[in-house]
C-alpha positions, 0 to 999 in steps of 0.5 A: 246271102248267109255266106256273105254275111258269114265272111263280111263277120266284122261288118254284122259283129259291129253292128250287134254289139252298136245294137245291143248298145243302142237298146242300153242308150236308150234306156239310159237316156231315157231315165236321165230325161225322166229324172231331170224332167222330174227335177225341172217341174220342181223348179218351176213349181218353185217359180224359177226359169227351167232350162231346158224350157217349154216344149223341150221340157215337155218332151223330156219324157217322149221316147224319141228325144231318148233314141236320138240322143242314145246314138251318141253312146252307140257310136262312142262307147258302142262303137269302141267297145265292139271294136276291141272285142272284135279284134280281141276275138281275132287275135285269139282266133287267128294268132292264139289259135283258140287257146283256152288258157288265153280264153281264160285270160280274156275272161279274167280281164273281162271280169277285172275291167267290170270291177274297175268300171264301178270303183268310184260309183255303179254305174249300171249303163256301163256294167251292162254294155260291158256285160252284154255287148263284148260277149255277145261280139266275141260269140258271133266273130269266133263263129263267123271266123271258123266258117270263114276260115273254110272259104277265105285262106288266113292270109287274106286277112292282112289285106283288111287289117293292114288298111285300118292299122295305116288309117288309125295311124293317120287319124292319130296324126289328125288329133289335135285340139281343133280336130272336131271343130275342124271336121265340123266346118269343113266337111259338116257345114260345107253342104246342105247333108251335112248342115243337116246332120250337124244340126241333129247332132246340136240338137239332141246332143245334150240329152246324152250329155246330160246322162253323165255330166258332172254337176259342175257341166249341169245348168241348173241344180237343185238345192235343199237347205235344212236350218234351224236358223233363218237368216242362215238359210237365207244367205244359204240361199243366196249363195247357192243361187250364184252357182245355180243350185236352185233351192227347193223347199220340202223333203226333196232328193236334191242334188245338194242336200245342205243339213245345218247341225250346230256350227256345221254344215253337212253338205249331200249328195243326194242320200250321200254325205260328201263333205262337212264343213264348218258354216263360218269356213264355208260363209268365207269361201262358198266356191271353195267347199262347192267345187269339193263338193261337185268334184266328190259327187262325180261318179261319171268321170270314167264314163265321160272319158271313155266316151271320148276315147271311143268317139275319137278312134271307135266311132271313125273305125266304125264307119269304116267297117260299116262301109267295108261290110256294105260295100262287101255285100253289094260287089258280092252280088257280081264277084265271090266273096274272097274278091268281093272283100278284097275290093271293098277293103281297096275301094273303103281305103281309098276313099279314107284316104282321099277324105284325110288328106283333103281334110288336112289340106282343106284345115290349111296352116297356121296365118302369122299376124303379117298375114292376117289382112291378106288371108281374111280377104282369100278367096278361099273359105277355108283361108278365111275362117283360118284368119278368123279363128287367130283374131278371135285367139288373139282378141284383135278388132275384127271391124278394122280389117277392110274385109270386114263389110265382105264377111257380114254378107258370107254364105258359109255357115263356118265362116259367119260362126267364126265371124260372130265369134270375133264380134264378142271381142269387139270394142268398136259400139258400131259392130254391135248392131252386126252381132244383133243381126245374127240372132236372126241367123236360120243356122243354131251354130251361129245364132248360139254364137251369137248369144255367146259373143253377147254375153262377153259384151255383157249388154245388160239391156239385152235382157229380154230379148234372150228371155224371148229366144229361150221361150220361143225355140224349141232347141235345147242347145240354143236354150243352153247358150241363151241361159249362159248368156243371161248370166254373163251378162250379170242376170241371175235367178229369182221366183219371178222367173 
């Protein structure tokens, strides 16, 4: 068995360096739950509406929401980062024959990218997942490939490297800016495994969101205003109230510390001092100098886009050497090691392949305006939530197509996403009852859709009626997508909340 485990290095290399990050995640997670929960019981206290609310609220401070959550980075940031370790540790096995002045050279790059990591503000889950997780991945792949070495002949390796390079290239040729949502609908809400998994990701995907957002992407806000002048303060306030910085009274670390002295405002991070300006320039155009504002407290920008790089090539590379070190490990068991993984590399490209060509037959092409009526009355699925998305793009009247009736009545969760979507565009007064129907949808994607598609109706009357989604479900995203709604809809923060 230890043999197995040896040749099949990149498959228990992987998985350290996504355990390693797993245990990091979750600690970061956790101190942003906590951090945030902290700032929520603050605005409560003060009497406005918490997002998230209730039981989530409560729950910031449980360990689980903190572990589901830290998956995110482990299979973005984790996932990437173990991945160019391990073909970094490859390379300089297998090409640069273990020479030490490219060790050396790694070593440097190790130390310069730790550097560069930290230049717009520390960032400690970051310093320590690049601390911890490349060495600890180079350690285990330079060990493995010395003992493999002496059981599978070196040119055995293109057999495994040649599939991955052809399947990142055809991931490459995959992106695009529909490619998640893409992805989402056919091969997520197409079937009951992976609705279920698609809704574990909605669910718990805004506590590791939270952990980096910058403060223009957080819901609420919190807010210290110190003057000497009230009527000052007040409007202060009710400005601040626009951009849902909720003000707080007392020596709080807010996230937007405003310090009135004389004609100027000093406007803080924090304990950090941001910008100044001036009250009168500041009265004239709030939005102007909050952006600024937002935008020079942002240390998570480099976070965030790293995330992205490694959640679009890390995480599905993952996937595949996890499946190619399972799937290694079980033929194993009836042929040696060197056919073993020769078979697995076969047997994992295949399928990727299969799965990528379905996926760009199944995302289908483009439906021209001519064949708008056609395509939303295909009996393809896939054709139809094609259609619909062009009508929503397009901002066309979803009830005058004569399939209309026929797509209330669909049981693909893609399809009614889609649909609601197109309601939010309608101007046609009898639709609106279809758009309050799906409220009651059993699916979060669509019921959050729904809300969305209210808010653009901007229905005042509506009011309470969203109140009582945000206070009966104990899902975070549908919470997120009530609150956004509220305020489309012209509804805004008051102490009565």
């Amino acid at each position: 068995m230890r043999k197995r485990l040896t040749i099949v290095y990149p498959f228990s290399a992987l998985l350290l360096g996504m355990a390693l990050t797993q245990i990091l995640a979750t600690g970061h997670v956790y101190l942003s739950n906590a951090s945030l929960h902290d700032s929520l019981l603050s605005i409560k206290s003060a009497g406005y509406l918490t997002i998230p609310h209730g039981p989530v609220m409560d729950g910031l401070k449980d360990i689980w929401p903190a572990f589901a959550g830290g998956l995110f980075f482990t299979f973005s940031i984790g996932a990437g980062i173990s991945f160019i370790t391990l073909a970094l540790a490859w390379i300089w096995n297998r090409i640069l024959s273990c020479n030490k002045y490219a060790f050396y050279t790694y070593l440097l790059l190790w130390l310069v990218c730790l550097l560069a990591l930290n230049i717009a503000g520390f960032n400690l889950f970051l310093t320590l997942t690049v601390l911890l997780v490349p060495p600890a991945v180079f350690v285990i792949v330079s060990r493995s490939m010395a003992y493999a070495s002496r059981q599978v002949p070196r040119p055995n390796d293109m057999i495994h490297i040649l599939p991955v390079l052809v399947l990142a290239l055809l991931l490459g040729w995959q992106i695009d800016g529909r490619m998640f949502t893409d992805f989402r609908d056919i091969y997520l809400l197409s079937n009951s495994i992976g609705a279920r998994i698609n809704s574990f990701y909605y669910k718990y995907t805004l506590y590791p969101a939270e952990a980096f957002k910058s403060l223009t992407q957080k819901m609420l806000k919190t807010a210290v205003i110190h003057t000497d002048v009230n009527n000052t303060g007040m409007v202060l306030e009710n400005i601040l109230l626009n951009y849902d910085y909720i003000p707080l009274k007392g020596d709080v670390n807010a996230d937007l510390n405003i310090v009135a002295i004389e004609d100027d405002l000093n406007l803080k991070n924090r304990d950090k001092a941001v910008i100044q300006v001036s009250t009168k320039a500041f009265l004239a155009d709030p939005n102007k100098f909050i952006r600024e504002f937002e935008n020079q407290s942002d240390t998570n920008s480099l976070l965030r886009q790293l995330t992205f790089i490694c959640l679009l090539f890390g995480f599905p590379l993952a996937v595949y050497v996890i499946a190619h070190g399972l799937t290694s490990l079980l033929v194993g068991f009836f042929f040696n090691s060197k056919t073993a993984s020769i078979i697995a590399s076969m047997f994992c490209f295949v399928i990727c392949i299969i799965l990528l060509f379905a996926f760009q037959f199944s995302r289908g092409q483009d439906v021209s305006d001519q064949n708008l009526p056609e395509a939303i009355g295909s009996q393809r699925w896939q054709t139809r939530v094609g259609a619909l998305r062009i009508i929503d793009q397009k901002g066309l009247e979803i009830s005058e197509f004569k399939s209309y009736p026929a797509l209330l009545r669909s049981n693909h969760i893609a399809e009614r996403y889609w649909l609601v979507k197109t309601l939010g565009n309608s101007r046609n007064p009898a639709t609106y009852n279809d758009l309050l129907h799906f409220l009651n949808d059993p699916h979060p994607n669509v019921l959050t859709m729904a809300l969305f598609a209210l808010g653009k109706r901007g229905n005042r009357e509506m009011t309470d009626e969203i109140m009582q989604i945000i206070t009966t479900t104990d899902n975070w995203y549908i919470q997120w997508y009530a609150y956004k709604a509220l305020r489309s809809i012209g509804w805004r923060q008051t102490k009565s909340n």
